[in-house]
C-alpha positions in Angstrom: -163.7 -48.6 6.3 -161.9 -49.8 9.3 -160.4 -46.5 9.6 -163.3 -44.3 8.9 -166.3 -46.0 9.7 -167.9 -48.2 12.5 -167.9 -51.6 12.3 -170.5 -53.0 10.6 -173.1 -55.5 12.5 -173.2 -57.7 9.4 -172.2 -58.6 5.8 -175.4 -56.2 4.5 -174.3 -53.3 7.1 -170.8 -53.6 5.0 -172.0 -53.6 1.7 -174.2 -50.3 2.5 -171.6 -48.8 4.2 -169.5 -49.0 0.9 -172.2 -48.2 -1.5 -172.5 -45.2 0.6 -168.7 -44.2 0.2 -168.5 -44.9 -2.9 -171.8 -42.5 -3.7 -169.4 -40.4 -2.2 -167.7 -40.1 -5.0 -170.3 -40.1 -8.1 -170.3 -37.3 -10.9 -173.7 -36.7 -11.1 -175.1 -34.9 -14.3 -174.1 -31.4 -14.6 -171.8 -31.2 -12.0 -169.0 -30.9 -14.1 -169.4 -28.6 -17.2 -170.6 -29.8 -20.5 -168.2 -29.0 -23.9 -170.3 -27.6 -26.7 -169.0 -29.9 -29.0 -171.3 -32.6 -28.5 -168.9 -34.7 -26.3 -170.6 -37.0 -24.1 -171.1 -36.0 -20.6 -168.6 -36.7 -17.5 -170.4 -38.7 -15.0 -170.4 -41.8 -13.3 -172.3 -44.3 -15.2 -172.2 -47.7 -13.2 -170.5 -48.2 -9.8 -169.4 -51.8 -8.3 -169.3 -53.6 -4.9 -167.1 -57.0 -4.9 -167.8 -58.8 -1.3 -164.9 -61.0 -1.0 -166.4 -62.5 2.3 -170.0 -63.3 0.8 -168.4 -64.0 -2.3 -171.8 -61.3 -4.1 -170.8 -59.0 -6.8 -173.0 -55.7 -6.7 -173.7 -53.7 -9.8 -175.6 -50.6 -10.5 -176.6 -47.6 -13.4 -176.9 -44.7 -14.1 -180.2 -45.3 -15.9 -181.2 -47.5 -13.0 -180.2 -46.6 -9.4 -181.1 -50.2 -8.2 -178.5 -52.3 -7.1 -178.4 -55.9 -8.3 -176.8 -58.9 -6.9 -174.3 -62.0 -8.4 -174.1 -64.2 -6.0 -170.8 -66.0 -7.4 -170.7 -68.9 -5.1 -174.0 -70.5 -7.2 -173.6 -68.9 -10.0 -172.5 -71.4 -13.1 -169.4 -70.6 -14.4 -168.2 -73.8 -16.0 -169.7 -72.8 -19.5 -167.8 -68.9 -19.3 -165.3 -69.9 -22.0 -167.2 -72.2 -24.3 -168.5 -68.8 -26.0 -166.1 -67.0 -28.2 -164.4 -63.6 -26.9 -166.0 -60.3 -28.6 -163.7 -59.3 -31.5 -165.5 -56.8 -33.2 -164.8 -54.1 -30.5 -168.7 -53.3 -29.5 -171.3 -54.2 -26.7 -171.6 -57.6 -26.2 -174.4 -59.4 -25.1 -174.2 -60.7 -21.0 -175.5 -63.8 -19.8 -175.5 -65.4 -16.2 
């Protein structure tokens, strides 16, 4: 952004600005053609933001255009490896 962009007033002026870029650069549904043979679409289905300065992770959906907040500096991390590391190869269940 330093390039590109103005700088921002604040830490929440940066984040925007990068959400903004990278919405930028979302496939949105039917933007790209679909196959016929039942292949799942191409789009963007999540889109991240890591603040190294705030130390805040930033997450959002397809399904859910909100963005939500980790704030990693009081977020408990000394139980992340007590739980055993998925080895069946599917979704996994996500706790914070």
């Amino acid at each position: 952004m330093v390039r590109f962009a103005t700088t921002p007033a604040d830490q929440q002026a940066a984040e925007l600005g990068t959400i903004r870029v990278l919405h930028g650069f979302d496939i949105v549904a039917g933007t790209v053609d679909e196959k016929p043979d039942g292949a799942e679409p191409e789009l963007t289905m999540w889109s991240t933001v890591c603040d190294l300065t705030a130390n805040r992770y930033l997450v959002n959906t397809y399904s859910d255009p909100q963005w939500f907040v980790i704030e990693l500096a009081t977020t408990d991390f000394s139980n992340s490896r007590n739980v055993p590391l998925p080895t069946g190869g599917g979704p996994q269940a996500l706790t914070i």
